[in-house]
mmCIF file of the N, C-alpha and C atoms, coordinates in Angstrom:
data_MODEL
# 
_entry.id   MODEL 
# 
loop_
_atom_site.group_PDB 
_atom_site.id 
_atom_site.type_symbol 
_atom_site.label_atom_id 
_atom_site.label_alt_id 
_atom_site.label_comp_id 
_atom_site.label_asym_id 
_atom_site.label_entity_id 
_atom_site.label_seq_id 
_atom_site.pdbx_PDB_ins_code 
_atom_site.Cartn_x 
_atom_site.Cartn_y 
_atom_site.Cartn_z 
_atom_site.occupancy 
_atom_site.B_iso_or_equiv 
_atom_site.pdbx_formal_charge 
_atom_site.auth_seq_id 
_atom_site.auth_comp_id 
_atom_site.auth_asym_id 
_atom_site.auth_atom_id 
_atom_site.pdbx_PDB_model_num 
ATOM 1   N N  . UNK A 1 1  ? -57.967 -18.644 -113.726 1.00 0.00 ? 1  UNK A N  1 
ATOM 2   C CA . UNK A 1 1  ? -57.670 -17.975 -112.477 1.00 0.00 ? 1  UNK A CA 1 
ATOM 3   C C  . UNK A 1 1  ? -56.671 -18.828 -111.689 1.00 0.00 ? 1  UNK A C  1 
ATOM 4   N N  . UNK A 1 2  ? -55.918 -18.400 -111.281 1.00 0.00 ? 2  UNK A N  1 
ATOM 5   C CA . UNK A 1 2  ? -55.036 -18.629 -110.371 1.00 0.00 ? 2  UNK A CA 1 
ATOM 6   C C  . UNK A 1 2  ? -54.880 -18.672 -108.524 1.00 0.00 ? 2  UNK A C  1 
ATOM 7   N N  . UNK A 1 3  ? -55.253 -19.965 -107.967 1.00 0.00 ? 3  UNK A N  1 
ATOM 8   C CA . UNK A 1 3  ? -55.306 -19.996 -106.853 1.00 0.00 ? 3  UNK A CA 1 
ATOM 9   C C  . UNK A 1 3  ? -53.895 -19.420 -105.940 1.00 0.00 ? 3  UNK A C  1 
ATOM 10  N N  . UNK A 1 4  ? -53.983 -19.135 -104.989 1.00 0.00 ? 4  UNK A N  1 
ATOM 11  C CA . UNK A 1 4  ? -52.687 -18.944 -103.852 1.00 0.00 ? 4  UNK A CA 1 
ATOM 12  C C  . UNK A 1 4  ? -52.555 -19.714 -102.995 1.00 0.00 ? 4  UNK A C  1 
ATOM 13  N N  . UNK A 1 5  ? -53.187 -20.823 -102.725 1.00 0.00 ? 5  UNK A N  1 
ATOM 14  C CA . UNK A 1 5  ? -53.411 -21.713 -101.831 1.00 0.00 ? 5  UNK A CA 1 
ATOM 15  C C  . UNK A 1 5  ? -52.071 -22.578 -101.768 1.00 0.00 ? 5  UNK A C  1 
ATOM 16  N N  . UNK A 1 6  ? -51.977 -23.605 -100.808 1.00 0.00 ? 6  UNK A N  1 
ATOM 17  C CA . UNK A 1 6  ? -50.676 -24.564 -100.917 1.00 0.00 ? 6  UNK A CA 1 
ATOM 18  C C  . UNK A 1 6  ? -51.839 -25.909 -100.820 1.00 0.00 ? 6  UNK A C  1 
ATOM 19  N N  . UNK A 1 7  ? -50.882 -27.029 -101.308 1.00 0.00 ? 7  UNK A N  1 
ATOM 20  C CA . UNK A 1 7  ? -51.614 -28.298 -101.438 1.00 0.00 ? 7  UNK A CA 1 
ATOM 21  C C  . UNK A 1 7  ? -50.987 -29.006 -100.393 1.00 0.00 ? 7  UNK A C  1 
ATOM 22  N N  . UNK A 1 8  ? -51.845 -30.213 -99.649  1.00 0.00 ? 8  UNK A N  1 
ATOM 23  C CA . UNK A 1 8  ? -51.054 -31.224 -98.945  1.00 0.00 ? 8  UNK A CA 1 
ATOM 24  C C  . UNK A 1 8  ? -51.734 -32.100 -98.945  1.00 0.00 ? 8  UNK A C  1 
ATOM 25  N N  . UNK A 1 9  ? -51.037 -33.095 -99.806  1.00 0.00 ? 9  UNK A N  1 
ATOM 26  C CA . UNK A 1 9  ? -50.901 -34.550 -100.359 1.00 0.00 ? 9  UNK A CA 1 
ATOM 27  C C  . UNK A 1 9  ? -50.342 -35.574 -99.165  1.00 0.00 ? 9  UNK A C  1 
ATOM 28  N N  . UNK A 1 10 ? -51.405 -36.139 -98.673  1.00 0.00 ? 10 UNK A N  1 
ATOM 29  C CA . UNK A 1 10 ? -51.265 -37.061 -97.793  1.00 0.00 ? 10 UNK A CA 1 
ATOM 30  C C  . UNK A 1 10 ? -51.415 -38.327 -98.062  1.00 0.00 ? 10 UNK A C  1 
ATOM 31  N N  . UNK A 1 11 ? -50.608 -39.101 -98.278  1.00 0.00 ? 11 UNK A N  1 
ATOM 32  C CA . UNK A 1 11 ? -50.270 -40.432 -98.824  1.00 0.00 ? 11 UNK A CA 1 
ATOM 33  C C  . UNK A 1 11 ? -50.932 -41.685 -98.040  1.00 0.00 ? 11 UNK A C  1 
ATOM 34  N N  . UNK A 1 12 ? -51.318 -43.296 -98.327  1.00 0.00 ? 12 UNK A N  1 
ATOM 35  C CA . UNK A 1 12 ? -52.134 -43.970 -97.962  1.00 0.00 ? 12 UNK A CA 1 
ATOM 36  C C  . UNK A 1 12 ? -50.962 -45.063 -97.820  1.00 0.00 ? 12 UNK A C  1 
ATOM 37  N N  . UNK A 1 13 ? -49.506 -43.962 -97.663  1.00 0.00 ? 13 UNK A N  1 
ATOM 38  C CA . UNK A 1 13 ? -48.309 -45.298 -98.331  1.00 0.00 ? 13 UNK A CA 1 
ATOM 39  C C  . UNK A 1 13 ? -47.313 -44.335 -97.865  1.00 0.00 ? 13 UNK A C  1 
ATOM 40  N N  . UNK A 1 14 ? -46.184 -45.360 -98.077  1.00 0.00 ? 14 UNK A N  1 
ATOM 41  C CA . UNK A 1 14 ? -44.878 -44.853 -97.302  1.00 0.00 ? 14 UNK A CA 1 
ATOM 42  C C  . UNK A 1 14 ? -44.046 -43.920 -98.482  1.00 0.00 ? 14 UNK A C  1 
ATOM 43  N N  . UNK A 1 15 ? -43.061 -43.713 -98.496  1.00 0.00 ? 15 UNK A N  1 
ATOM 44  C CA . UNK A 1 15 ? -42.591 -41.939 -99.260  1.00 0.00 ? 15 UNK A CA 1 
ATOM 45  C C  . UNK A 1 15 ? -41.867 -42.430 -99.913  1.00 0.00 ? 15 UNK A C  1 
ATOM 46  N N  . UNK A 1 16 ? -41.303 -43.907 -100.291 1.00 0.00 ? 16 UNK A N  1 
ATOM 47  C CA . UNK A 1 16 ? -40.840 -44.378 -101.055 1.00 0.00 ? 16 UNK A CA 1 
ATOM 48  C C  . UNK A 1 16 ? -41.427 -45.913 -102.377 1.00 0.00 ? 16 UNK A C  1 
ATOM 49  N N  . UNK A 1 17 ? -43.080 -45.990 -101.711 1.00 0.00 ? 17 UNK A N  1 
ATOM 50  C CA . UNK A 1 17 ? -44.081 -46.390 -101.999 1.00 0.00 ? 17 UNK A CA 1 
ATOM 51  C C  . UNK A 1 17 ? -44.901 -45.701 -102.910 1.00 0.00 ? 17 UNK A C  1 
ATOM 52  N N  . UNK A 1 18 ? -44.841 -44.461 -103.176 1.00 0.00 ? 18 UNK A N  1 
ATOM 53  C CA . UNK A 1 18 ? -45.771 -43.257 -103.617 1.00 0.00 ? 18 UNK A CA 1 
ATOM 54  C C  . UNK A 1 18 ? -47.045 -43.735 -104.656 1.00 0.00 ? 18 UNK A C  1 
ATOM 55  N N  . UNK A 1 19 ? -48.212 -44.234 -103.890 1.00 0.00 ? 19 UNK A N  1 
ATOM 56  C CA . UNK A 1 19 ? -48.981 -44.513 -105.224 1.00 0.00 ? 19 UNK A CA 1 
ATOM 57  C C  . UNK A 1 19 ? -50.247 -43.780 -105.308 1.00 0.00 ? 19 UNK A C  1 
ATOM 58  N N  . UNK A 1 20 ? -50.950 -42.789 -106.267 1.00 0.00 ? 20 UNK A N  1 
ATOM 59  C CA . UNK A 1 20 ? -50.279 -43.451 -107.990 1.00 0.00 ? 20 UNK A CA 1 
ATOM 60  C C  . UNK A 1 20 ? -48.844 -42.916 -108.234 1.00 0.00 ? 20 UNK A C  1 
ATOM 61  N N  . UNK A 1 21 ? -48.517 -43.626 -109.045 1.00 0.00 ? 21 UNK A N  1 
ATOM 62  C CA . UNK A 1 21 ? -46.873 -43.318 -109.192 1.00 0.00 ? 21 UNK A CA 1 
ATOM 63  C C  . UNK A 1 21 ? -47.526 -41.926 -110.326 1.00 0.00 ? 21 UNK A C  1 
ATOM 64  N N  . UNK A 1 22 ? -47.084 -41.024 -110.036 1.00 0.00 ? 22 UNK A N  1 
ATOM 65  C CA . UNK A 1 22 ? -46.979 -39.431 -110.387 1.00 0.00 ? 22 UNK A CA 1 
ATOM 66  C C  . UNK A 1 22 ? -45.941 -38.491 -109.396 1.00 0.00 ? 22 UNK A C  1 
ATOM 67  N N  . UNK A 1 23 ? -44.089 -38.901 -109.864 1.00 0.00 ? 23 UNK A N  1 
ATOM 68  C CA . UNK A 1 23 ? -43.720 -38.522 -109.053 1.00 0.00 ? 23 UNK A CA 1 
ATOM 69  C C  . UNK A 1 23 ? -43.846 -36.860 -109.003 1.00 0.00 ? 23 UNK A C  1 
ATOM 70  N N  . UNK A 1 24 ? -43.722 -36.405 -110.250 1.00 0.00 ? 24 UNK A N  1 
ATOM 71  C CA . UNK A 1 24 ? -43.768 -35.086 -111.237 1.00 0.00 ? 24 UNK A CA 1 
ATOM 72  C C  . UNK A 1 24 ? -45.095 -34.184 -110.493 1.00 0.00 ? 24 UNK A C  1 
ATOM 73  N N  . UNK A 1 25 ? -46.096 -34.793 -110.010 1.00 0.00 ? 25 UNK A N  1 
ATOM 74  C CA . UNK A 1 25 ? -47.053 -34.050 -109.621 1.00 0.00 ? 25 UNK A CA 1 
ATOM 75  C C  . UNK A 1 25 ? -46.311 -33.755 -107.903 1.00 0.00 ? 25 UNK A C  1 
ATOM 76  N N  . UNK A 1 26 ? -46.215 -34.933 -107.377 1.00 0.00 ? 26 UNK A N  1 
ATOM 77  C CA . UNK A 1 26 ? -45.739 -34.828 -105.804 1.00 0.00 ? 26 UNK A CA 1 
ATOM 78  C C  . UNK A 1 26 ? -44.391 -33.905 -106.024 1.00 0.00 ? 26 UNK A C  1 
ATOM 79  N N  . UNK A 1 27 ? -43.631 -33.824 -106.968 1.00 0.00 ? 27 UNK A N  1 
ATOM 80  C CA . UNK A 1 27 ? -42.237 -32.341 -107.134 1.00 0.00 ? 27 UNK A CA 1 
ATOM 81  C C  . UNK A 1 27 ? -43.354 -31.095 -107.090 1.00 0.00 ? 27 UNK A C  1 
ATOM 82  N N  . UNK A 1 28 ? -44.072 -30.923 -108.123 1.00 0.00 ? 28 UNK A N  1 
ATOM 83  C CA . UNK A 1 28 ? -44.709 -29.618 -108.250 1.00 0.00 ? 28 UNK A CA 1 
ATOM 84  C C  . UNK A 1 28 ? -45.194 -29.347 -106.867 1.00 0.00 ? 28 UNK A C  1 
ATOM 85  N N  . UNK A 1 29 ? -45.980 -30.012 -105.955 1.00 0.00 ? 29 UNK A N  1 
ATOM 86  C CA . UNK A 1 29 ? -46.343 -29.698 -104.985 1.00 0.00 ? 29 UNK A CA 1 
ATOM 87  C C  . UNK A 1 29 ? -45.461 -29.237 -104.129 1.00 0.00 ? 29 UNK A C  1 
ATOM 88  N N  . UNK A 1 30 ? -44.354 -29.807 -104.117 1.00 0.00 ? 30 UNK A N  1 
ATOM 89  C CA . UNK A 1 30 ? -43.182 -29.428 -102.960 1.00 0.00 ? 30 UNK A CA 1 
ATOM 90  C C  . UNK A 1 30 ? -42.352 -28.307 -103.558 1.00 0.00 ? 30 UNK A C  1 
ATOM 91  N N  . UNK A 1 31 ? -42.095 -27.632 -104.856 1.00 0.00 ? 31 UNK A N  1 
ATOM 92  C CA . UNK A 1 31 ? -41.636 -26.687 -105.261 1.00 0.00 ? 31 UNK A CA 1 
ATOM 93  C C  . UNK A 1 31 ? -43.565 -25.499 -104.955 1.00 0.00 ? 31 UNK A C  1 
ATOM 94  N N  . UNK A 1 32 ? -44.120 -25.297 -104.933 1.00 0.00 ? 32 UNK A N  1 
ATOM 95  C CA . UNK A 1 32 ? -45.246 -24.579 -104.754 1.00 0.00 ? 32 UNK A CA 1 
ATOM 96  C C  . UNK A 1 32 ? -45.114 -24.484 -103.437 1.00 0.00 ? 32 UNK A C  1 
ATOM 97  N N  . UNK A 1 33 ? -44.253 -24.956 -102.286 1.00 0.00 ? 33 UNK A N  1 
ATOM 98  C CA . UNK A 1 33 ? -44.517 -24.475 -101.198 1.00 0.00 ? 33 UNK A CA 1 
ATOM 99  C C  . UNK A 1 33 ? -45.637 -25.460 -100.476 1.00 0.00 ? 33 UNK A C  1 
ATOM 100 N N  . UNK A 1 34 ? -45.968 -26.674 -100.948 1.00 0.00 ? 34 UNK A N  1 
ATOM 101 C CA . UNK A 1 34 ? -47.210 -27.243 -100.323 1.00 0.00 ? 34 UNK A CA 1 
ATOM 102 C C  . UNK A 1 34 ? -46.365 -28.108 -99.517  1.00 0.00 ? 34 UNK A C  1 
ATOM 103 N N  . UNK A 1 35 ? -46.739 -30.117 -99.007  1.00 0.00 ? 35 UNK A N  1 
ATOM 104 C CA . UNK A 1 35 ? -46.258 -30.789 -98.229  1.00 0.00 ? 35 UNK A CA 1 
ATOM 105 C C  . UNK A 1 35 ? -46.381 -31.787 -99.293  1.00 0.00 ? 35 UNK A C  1 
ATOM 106 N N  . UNK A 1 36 ? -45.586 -33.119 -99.168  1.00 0.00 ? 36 UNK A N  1 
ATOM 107 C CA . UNK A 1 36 ? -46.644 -34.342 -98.881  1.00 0.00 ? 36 UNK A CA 1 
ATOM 108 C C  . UNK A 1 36 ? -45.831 -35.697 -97.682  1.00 0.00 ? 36 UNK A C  1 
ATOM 109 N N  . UNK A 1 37 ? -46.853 -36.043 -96.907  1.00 0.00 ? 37 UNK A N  1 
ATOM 110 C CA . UNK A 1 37 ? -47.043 -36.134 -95.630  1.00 0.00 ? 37 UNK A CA 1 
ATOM 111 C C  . UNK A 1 37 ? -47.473 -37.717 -95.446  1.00 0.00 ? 37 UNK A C  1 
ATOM 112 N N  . UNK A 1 38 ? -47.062 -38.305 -94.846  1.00 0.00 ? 38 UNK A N  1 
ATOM 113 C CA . UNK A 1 38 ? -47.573 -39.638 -95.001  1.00 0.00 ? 38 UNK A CA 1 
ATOM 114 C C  . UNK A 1 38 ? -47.568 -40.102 -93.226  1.00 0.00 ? 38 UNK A C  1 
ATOM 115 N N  . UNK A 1 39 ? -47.917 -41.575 -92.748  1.00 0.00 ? 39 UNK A N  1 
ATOM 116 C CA . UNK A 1 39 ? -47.881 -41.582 -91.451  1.00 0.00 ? 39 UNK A CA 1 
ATOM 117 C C  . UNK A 1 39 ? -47.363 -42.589 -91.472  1.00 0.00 ? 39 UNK A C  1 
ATOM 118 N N  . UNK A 1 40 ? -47.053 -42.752 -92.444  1.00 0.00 ? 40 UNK A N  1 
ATOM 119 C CA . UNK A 1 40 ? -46.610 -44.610 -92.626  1.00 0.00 ? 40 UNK A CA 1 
ATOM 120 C C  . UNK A 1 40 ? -44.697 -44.722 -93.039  1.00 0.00 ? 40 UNK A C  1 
ATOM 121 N N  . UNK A 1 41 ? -44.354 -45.781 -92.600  1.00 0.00 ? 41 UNK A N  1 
ATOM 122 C CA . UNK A 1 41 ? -43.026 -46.125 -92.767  1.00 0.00 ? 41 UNK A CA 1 
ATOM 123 C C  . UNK A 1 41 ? -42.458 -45.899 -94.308  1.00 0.00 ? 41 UNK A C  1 
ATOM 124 N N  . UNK A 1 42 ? -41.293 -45.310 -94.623  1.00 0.00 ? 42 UNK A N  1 
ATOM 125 C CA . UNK A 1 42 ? -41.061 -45.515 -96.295  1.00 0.00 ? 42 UNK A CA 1 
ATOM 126 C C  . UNK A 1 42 ? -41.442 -46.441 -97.384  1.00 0.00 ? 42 UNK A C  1 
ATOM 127 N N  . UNK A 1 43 ? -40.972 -47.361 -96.549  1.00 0.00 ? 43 UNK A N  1 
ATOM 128 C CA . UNK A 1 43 ? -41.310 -48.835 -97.448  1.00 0.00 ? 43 UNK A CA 1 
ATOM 129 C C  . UNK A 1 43 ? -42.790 -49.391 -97.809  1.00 0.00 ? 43 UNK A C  1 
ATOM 130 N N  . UNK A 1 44 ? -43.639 -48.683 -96.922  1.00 0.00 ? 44 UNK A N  1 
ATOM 131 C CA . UNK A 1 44 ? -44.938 -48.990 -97.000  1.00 0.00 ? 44 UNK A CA 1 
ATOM 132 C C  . UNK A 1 44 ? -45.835 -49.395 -98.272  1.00 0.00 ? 44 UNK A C  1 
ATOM 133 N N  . UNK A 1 45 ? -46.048 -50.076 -98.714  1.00 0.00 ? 45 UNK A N  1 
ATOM 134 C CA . UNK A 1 45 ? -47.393 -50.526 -99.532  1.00 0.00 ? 45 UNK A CA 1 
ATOM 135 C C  . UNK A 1 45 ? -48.484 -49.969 -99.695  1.00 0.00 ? 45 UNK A C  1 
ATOM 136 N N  . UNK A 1 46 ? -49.280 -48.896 -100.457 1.00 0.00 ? 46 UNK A N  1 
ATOM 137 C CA . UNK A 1 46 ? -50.491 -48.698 -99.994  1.00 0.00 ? 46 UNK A CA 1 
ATOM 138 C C  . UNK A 1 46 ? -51.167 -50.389 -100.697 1.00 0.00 ? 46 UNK A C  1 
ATOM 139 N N  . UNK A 1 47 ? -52.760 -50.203 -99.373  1.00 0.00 ? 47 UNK A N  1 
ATOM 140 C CA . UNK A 1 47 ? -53.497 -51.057 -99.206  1.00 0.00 ? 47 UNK A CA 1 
ATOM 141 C C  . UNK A 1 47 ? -54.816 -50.191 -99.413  1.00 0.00 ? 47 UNK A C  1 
ATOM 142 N N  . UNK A 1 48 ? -55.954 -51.151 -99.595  1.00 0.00 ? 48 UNK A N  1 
ATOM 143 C CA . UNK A 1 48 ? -57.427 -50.382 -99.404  1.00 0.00 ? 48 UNK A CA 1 
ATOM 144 C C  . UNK A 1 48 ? -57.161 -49.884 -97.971  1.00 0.00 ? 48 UNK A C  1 
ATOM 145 N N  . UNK A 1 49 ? -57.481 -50.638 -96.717  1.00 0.00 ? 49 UNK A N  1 
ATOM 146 C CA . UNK A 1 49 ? -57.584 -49.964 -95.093  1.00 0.00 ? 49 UNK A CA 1 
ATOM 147 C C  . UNK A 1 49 ? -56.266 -48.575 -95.261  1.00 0.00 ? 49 UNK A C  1 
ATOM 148 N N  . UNK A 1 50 ? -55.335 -48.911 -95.910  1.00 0.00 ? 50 UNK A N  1 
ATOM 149 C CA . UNK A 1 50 ? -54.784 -47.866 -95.669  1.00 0.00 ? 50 UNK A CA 1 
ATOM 150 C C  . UNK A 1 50 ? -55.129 -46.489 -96.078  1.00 0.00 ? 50 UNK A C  1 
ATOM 151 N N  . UNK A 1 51 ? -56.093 -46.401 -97.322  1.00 0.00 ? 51 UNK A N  1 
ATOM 152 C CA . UNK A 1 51 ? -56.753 -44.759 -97.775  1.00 0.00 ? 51 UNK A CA 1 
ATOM 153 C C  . UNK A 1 51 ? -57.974 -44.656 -96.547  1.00 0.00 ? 51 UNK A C  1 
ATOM 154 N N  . UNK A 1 52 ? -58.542 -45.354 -95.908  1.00 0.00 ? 52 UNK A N  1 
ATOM 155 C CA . UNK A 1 52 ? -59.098 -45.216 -94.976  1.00 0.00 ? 52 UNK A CA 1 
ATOM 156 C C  . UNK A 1 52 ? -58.574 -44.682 -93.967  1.00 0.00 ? 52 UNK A C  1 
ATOM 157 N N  . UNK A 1 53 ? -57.616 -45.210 -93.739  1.00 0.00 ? 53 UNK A N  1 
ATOM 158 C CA . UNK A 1 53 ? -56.814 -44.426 -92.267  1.00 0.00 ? 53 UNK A CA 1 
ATOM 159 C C  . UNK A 1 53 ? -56.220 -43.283 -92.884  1.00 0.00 ? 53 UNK A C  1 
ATOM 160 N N  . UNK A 1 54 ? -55.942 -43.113 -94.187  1.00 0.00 ? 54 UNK A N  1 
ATOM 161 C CA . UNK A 1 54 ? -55.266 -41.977 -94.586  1.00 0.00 ? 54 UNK A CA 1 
ATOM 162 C C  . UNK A 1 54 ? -56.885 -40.902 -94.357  1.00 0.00 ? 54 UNK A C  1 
ATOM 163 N N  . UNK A 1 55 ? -57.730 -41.367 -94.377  1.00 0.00 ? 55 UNK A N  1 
ATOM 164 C CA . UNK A 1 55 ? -59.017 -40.555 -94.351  1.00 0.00 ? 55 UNK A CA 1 
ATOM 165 C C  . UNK A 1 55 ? -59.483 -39.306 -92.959  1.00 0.00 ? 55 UNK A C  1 
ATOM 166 N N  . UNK A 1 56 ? -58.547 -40.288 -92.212  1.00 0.00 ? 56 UNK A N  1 
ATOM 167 C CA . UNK A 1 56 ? -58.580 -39.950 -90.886  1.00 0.00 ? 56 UNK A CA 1 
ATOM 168 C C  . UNK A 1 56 ? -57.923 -38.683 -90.362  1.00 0.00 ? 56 UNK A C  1 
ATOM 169 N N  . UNK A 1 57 ? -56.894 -38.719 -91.218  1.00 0.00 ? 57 UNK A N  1 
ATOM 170 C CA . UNK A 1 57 ? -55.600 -37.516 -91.168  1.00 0.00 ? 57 UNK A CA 1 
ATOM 171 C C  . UNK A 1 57 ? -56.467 -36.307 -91.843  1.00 0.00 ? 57 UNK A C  1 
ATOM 172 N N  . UNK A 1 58 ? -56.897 -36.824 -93.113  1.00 0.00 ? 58 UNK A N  1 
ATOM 173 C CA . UNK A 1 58 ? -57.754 -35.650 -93.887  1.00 0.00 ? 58 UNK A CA 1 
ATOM 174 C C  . UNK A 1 58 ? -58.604 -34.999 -93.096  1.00 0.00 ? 58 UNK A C  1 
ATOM 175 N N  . UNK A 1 59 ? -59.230 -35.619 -92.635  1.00 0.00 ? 59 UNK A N  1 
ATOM 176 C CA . UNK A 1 59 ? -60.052 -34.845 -91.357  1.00 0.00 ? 59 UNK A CA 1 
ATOM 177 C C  . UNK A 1 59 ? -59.662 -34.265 -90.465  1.00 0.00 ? 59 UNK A C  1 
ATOM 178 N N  . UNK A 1 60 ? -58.840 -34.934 -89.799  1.00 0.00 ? 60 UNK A N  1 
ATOM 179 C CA . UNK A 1 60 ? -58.438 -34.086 -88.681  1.00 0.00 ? 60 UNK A CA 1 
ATOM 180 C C  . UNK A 1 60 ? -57.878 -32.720 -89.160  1.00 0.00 ? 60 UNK A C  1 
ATOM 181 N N  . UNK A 1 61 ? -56.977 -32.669 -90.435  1.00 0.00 ? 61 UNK A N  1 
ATOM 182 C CA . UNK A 1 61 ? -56.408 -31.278 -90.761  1.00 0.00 ? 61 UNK A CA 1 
ATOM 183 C C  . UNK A 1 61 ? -57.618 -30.347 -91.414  1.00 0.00 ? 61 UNK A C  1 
ATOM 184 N N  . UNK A 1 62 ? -58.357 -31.043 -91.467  1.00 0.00 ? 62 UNK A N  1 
ATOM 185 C CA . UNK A 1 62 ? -59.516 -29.825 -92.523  1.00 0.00 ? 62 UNK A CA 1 
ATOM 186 C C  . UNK A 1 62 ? -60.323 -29.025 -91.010  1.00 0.00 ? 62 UNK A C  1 
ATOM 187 N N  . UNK A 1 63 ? -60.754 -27.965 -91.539  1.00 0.00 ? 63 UNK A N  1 
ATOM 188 C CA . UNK A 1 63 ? -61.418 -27.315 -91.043  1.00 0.00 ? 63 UNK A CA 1 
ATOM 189 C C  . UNK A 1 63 ? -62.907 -27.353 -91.134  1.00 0.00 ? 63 UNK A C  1 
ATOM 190 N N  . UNK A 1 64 ? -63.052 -27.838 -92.207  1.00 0.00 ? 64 UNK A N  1 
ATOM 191 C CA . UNK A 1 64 ? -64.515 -28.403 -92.571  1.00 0.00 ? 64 UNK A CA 1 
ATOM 192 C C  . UNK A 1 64 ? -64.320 -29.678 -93.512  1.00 0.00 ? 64 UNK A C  1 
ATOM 193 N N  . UNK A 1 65 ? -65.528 -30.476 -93.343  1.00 0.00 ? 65 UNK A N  1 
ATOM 194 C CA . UNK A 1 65 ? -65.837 -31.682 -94.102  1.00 0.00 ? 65 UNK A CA 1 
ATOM 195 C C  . UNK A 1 65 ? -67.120 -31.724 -94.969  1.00 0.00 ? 65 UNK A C  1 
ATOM 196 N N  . UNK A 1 66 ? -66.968 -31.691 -95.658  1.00 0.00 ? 66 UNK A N  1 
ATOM 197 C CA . UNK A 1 66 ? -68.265 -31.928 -96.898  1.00 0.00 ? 66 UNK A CA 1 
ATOM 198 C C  . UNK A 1 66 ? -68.569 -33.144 -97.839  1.00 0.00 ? 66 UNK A C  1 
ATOM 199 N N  . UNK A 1 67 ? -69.673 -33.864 -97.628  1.00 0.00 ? 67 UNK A N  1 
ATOM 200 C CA . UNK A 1 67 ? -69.636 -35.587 -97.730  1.00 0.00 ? 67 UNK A CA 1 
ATOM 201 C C  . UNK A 1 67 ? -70.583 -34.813 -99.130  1.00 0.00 ? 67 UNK A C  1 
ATOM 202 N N  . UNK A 1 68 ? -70.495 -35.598 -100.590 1.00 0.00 ? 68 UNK A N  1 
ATOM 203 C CA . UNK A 1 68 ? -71.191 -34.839 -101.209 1.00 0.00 ? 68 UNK A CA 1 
ATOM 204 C C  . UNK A 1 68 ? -72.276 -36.518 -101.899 1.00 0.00 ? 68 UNK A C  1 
ATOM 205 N N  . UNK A 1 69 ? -71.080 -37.792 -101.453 1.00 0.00 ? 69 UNK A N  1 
ATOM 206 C CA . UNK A 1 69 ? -71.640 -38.661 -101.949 1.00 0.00 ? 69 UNK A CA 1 
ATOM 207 C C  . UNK A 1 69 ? -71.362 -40.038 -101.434 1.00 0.00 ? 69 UNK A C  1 
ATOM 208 N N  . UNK A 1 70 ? -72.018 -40.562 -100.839 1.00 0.00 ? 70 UNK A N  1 
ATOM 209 C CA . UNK A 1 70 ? -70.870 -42.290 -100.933 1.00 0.00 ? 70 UNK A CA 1 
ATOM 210 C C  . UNK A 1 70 ? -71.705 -43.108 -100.759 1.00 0.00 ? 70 UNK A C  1 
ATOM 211 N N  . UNK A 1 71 ? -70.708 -44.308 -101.624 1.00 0.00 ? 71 UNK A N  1 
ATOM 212 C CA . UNK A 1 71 ? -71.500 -45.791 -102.157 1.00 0.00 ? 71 UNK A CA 1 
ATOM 213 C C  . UNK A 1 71 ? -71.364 -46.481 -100.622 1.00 0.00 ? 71 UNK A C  1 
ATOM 214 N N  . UNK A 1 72 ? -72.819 -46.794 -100.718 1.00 0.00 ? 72 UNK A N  1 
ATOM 215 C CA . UNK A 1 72 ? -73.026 -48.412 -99.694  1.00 0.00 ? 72 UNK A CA 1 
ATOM 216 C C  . UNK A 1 72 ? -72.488 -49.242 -100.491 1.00 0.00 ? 72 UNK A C  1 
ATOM 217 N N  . UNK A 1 73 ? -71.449 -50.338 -99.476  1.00 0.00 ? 73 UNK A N  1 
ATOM 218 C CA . UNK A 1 73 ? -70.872 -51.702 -100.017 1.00 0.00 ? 73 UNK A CA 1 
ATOM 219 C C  . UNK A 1 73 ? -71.656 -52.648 -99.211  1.00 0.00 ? 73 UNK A C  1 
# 
């Protein structure tokens, strides 16, 4: 089955940083009409704190949140 939906790929890293390196997936998304969106400078590094703050964005754009699991450190 075939979804109609659009995707948006929000990065933990700058737009010339892109990690995981899958540039081929981030094209398909932007030919499908989706985004990908980052908050961070080009050059950026992703870091661990940074998928965290990228966590932040995820939320705010969702309409709902559904926690299904997470590890205590």
């Amino acid at each position: 089955m075939q979804e109609k939906g659009k995707t948006i790929a929000i990065l933990g890293c700058g737009l010339r940083q892109i990690f995981p390196k899958n540039e081929g997936l981030y094209q398909q998304i932007i030919e499908k009409g989706g985004l990908v969106i980052t908050e961070y400078a080009p050059n950026v590094k992703a870091k661990s704190e940074s998928f965290l703050e990228r966590n932040r964005t995820v939320s705010g754009l969702s309409l709902r949140i559904l926690v299904i699991e997470v590890a205590y450190k």
